[in-house]
N, C-alpha and C positions, 0 to 999 in steps of 0.2 A: 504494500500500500504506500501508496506518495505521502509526503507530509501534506501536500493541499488538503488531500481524502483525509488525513488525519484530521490536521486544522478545520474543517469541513462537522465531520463528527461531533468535535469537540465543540466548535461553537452551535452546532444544531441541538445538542442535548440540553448545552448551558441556555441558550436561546427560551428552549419549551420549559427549566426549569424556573425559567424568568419570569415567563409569559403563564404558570401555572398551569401547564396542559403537559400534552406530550410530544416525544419527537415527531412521532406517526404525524399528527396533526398540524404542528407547522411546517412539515415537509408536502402535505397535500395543499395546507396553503399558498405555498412557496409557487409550487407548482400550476395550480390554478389560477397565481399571479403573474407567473412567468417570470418567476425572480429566480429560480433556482440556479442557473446557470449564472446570473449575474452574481448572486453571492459569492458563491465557489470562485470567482473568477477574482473576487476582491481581497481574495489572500494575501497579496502582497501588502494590501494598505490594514485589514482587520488585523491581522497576524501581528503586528508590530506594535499598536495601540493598545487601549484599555478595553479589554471585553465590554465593558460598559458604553463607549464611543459606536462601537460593533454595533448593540442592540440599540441604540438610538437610529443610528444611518437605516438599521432595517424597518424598524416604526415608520421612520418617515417614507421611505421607499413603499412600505405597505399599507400607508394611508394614501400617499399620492395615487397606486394604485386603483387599492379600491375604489377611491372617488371619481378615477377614469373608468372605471368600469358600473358605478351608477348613472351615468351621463349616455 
């Protein structure tokens, strides 16, 4: 396994323990948002910050979402 897929893991577990749910479920979010790919792909900038920075950029990226997809 790559360290991205690790880094990946770890912040989707940490993510669902955030958000009080679970992985499954922010991963089908993620998905139905079309974020999943962009997440993984932010390794190089999540990886290096505060987990905490991480779960904020995702908030916003998944309310901008959602609010394109009620429109």
């Amino acid at each position: 396994m790559d360290k991205e897929m690790e880094f990946f893991i770890f912040l989707i577990e940490n993510y669902a323990q955030y958000k009080n749910t679970t992985a499954d479920k922010v991963m089908k979010l993620w998905d139905r948002l079309e974020l999943t790919d962009f997440i993984y792909d932010m390794y190089e900038r999540y990886h290096i910050e505060r987990l905490e920075n991480a779960f904020e950029d995702i908030d916003r990226l998944v309310a901008e979402k959602n609010c394109q997809t009620q429109h």
